[in-house]
KOLVO-680905 format. One record per residue (C-alpha): z, y, x; residue in one letter. Coordinates in steps of 0.5 Angstrom, whole numbers, plus 500, padded with zeros to 3 digits. Layout:
ZYXA ...
This chain:
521559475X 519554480X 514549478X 517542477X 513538483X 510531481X 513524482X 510523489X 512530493X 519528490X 519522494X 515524500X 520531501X 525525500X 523521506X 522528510X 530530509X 532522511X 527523518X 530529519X 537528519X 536520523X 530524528X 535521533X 534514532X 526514532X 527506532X 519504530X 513508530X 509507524X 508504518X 503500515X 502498508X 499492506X 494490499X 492484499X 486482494X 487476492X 480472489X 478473497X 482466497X 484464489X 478465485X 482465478X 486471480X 485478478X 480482481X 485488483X 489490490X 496488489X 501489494X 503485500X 508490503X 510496507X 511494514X 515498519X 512497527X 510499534X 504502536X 503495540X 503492534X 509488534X 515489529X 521489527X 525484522X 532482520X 535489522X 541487517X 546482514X 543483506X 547479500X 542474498X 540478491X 541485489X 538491486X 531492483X 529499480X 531498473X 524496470X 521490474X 514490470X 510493474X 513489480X 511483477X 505486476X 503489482X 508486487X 505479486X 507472489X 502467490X 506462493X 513462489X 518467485X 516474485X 523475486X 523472492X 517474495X 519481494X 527479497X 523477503X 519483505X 526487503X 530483508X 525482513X 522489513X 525493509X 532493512X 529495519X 526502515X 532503512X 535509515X 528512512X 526510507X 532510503X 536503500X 534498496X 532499490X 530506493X 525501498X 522498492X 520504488X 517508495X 513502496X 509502489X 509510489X 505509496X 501503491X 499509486X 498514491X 493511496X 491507490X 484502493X 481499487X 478506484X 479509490X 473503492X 469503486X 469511487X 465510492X 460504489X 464498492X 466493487X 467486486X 461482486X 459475487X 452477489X 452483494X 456483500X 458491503X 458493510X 464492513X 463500514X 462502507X 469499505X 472503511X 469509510X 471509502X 478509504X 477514510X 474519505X 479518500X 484518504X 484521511X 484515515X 481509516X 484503515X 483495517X 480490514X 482483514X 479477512X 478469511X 471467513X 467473510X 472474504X 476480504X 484478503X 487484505X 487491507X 491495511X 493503512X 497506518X 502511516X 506516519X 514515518X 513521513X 508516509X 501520511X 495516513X 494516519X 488513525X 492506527X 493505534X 489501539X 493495538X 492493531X 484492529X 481489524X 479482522X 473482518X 465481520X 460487520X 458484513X 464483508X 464479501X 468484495X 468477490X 469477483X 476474480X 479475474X 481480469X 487484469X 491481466X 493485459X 500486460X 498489467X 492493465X 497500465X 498499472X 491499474X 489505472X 480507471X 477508478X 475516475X 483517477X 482516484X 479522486X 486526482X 491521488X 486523493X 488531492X 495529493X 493527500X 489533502X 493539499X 491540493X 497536489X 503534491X 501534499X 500540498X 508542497X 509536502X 505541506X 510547505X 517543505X 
């Protein structure tokens, strides 16, 4: 009997057959998953990476948006908790802000990712995945509001982690976000030339508040970093990815 594969090779075989069967269309050239950090410009927000987006884009670093006419509102994976909790507006409704990044992004990776509700699902399972705050804490980056890293430290805890380094961006000194390229299969990847980091050498990591209890599930300790990290280098589920 053949082993039962775990959630995330499940959705990246997914992603592989959609490729496979639209390879012709080849509409943009990767992906790019944004985290924001939020105490980096709201010190009352909880000191955990939450999503921003996942963004379809040219390896010149434009991209494209509204790539189809959408009802206002639609399906939502049939638990919206960890949405709310991991997906978070700070400027409105979570509703909205996910409607957006559906209408203005999602649409445009429709023929990879799959459809709405699909789209929603990917996008927290990437989340989990390349999980940062353990995936940081693992490597002695944590929140502070006395010691600043460099900017090489934090780039260097997700490229060992996960295989590439990402971007960082910043407001002032502050990290607000960080960024992973990806491959339209969803695997880490080096980002083009085009697209750079904005932060200093020096980087402030300052403390917000804690997680809110109803959300603790969704942040799971830093020790879990190291068990995604085997998803991504083959000794997981990407390992069967590798296989398919």
């Amino acid at each position: 009997m053949s082993p039962i594969m775990p959630r995330p090779a499940l959705l990246f075989l997914g992603i592989l057959v959609r490729l496979a069967a639209g390879a012709e269309e080849d509409p943009f050239d990767l992906f790019l998953l944004v985290r924001t950090y939020s105490p980096g410009f709201c010190k009352k927000e909880s000191s955990a990476f939450t999503v921003h987006g996942l963004w379809p884009l040219f390896a010149n670093s434009t991209n494209p948006q509204y790539c189809k006419i959408v009802n206002a509102t639609g399906l939502l994976p049939p638990d919206t908790a960890e949405l709310h909790c991991k997906w978070k507006s700070f400027k409105g409704p979570d509703e909205a802000f996910w409607e957006h990044e559906w209408v203005t992004k999602g649409t445009c990776a429709e023929h990879v990712l799959g459809d709405r509700p699909t789209f929603f699902r990917t996008v927290l399972e990437l989340d989990e995945v390349y999980e940062l705050n353990g995936a940081l804490a693992a490597h002695n980056v944590t929140p502070s509001d006395t010691h600043s890293y460099a900017a090489d430290d934090l780039l260097n805890a997700v490229s060992d982690s996960y295989g590439a380094a990402p971007l960082l961006i910043c407001k002032g000194k502050s990290l607000v976000s960080i960024r992973m390229c990806l491959s339209l299969d969803l695997k880490p990847i080096p980002c083009p030339p085009a697209l750079e980091s904005e932060c200093g050498a020096k980087v402030n990591l300052p403390e917000g508040a804690p997680v809110e209890a109803a959300c603790s599930r969704f942040f799971p300790p830093p020790g879990q970093a190291s068990k995604r990290a085997d998803l991504v280098h083959g000794t997981g589920a990407g390992a069967a990815v590798a296989v398919a």
